[in-house]
C-alpha positions in Angstrom: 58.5 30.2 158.7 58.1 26.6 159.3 58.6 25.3 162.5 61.6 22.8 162.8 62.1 20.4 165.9 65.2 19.8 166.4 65.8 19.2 170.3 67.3 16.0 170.7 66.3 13.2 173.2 68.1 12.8 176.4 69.9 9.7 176.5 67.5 8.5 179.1 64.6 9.2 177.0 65.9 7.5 174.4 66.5 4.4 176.5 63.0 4.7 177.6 61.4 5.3 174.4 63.9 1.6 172.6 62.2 -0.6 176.1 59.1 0.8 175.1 59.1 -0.1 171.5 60.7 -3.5 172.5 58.1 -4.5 175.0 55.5 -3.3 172.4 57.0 -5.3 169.6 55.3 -8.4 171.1 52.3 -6.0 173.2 49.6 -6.4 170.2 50.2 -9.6 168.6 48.5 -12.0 171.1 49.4 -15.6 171.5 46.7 -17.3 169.7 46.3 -21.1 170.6 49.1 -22.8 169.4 49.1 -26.2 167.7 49.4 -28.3 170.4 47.0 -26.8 172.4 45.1 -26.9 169.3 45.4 -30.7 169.2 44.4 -31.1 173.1 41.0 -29.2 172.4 37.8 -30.8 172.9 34.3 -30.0 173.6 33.4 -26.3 172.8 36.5 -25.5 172.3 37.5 -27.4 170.1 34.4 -26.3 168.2 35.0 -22.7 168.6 38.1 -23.3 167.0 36.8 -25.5 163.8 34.1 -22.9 163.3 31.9 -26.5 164.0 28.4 -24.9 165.2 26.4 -28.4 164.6 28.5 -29.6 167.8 28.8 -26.1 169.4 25.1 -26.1 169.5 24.8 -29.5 171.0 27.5 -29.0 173.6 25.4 -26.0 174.4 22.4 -27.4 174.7 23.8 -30.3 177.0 25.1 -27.5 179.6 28.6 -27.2 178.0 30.6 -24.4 180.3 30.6 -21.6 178.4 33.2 -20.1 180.4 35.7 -22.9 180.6 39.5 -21.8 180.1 42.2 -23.2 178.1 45.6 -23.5 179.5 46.1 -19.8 178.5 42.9 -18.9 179.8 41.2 -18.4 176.6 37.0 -19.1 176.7 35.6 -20.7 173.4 35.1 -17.3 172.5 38.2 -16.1 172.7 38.8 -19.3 170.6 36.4 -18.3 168.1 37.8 -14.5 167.6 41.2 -15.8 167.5 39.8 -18.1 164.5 37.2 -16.0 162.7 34.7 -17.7 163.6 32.0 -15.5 163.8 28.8 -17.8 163.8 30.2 -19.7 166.5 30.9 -16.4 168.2 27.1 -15.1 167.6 25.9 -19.0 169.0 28.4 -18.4 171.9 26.7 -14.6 172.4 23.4 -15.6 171.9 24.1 -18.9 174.9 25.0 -16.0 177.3 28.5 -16.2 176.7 30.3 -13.6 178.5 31.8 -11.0 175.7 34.1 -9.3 178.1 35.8 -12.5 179.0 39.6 -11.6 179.0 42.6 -14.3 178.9 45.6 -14.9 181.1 47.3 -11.4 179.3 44.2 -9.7 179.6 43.0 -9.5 176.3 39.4 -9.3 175.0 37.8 -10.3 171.5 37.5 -6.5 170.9 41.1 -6.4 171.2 42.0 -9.6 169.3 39.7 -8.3 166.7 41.4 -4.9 166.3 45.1 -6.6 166.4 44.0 -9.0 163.3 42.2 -5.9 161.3 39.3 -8.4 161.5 36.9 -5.6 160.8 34.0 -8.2 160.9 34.4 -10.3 164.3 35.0 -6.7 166.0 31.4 -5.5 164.3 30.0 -8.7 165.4 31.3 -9.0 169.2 30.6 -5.0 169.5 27.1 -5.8 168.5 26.8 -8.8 170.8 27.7 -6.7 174.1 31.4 -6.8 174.0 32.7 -3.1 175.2 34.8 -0.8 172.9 36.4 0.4 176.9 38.1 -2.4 178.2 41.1 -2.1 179.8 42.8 -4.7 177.8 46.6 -6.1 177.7 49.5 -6.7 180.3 49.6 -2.7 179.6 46.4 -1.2 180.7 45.7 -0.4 176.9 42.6 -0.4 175.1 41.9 -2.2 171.7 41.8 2.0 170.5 45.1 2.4 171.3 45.9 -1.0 169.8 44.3 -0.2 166.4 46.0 2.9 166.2 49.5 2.0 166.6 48.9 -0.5 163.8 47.1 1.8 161.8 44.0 0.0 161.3 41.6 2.8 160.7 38.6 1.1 159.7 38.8 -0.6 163.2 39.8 2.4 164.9 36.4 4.5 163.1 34.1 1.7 164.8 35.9 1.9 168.0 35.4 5.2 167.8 31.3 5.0 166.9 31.6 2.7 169.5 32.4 5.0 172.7 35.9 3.8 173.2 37.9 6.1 175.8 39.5 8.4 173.1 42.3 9.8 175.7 43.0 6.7 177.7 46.6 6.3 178.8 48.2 2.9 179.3 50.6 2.0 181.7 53.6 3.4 178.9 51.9 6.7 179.4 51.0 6.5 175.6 47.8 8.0 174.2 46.0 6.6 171.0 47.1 9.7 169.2 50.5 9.5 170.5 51.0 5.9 169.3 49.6 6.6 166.1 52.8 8.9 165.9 55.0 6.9 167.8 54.9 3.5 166.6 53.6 4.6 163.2 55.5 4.9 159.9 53.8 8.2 158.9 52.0 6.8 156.0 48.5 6.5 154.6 47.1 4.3 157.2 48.8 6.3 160.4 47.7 9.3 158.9 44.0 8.5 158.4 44.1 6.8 161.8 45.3 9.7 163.7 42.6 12.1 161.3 39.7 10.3 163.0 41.1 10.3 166.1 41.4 14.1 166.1 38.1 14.4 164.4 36.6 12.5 166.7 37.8 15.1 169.7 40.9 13.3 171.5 43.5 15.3 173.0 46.6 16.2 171.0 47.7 18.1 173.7 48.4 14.7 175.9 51.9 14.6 176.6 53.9 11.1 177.0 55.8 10.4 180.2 58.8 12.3 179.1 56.7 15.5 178.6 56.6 15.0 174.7 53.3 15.8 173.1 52.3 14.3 169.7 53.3 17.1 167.5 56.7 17.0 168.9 57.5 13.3 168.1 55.6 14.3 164.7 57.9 17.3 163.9 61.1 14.6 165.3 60.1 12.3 162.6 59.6 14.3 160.0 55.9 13.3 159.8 54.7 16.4 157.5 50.9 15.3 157.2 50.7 14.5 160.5 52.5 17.8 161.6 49.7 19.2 160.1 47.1 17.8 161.2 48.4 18.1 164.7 49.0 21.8 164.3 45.8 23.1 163.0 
């Protein structure tokens, strides 16, 4: 006999789960510099941004700060990952550029990398020092639990090989796994997302704040894949 969930939210849980979902509508997608800030740029990170690294290498060179901030307290290389660069972000790495620099929201390149799917920048700034752990965003996230709850698997696979905190729960009480569910549409991408999270051993047990696990928001949605998977 197949298992059917059917109890229904509180009306308080619901409220809490709508905030949630609108506060995380905006959570991931990171205010990259904006056009006029864009236009005010100079030195490196105006280069950072171009993908220039003729200059970048000469600003370098000439003691350029690698640690100055924009107005939103981006570094070059925050500049650079928000652009693609990646040369200028190996230059910037191999200057001594700090790889765990964060921004006035608290995100990281590994985090910016794993919001744009930019499967190459994150393989880069991973392999230049930058940690798969940070605590990362205005809620105590990781770029894991960022990945998953846009599905990016490919990301979320070299997260994983990388050592990030599989269980870590941000500030929403919300697990990788459980955002895979949560704020996932139950198709191809969620699904292979939350496979490699459970592969990799994090805890589908893990309830959210309300006391609701993974499997339970899986059977609300109707999620049969991930029902199963979740289940086994």
């Amino acid at each position: 006999m197949t298992y059917q969930y059917h109890r229904p939210f509180r009306y308080l849980e619901f409220l809490f789960l709508l905030l949630c979902l609108i506060l995380l509508s905006n959570a991931y997608g990171q205010t990259a510099p904006s056009a006029n800030e864009i236009s005010n740029y100079i030195g490196l990170h105006r280069a950072a941004h171009e993908g220039d690294t003729e200059a970048a290498a000469e600003l370098i060179k000439n003691g350029a700060d690698l640690e100055a901030r924009d107005g939103s307290g981006r570094t070059p290389l925050l500049v650079a990952g928000f652009a693609s660069q990646e040369p200028i972000v190996e230059l910037l790495a191999e200057a001594g550029a700090d790889m765990n620099a964060k921004e006035d929201r608290a995100y990281d390149i590994v985090t910016i990398a794993a919001v744009a799917n930019d499967i190459e920048m994150l393989n880069l700034a991973l392999k230049k020092g930058a940690s798969a752990g940070n605590i990362t965003s205005p809620y105590d996230g990781t770029a894991l639990i960022a990945a998953a709850h846009l599905g990016h698997h490919e990301v979320v696979d070299s997260l994983i090989k990388a050592n990030a905190p599989l269980d870590h729960i941000n500030n929403i009480d919300w697990t990788a796994v459980i955002e895979a569910v949560i704020l996932g549409d139950g198709g191809p991408n969620h699904i292979k997302t939350l496979e490699l999270l459970l592969k990799a051993g994090a805890d589908k047990e893990i309830a959210d704040g309300q006391g609701v696990t993974a499997l339970e928001h899986a059977r609300s949605r109707g999620y049969q894949e991930m029902i199963e998977l979740l289940a086994d």
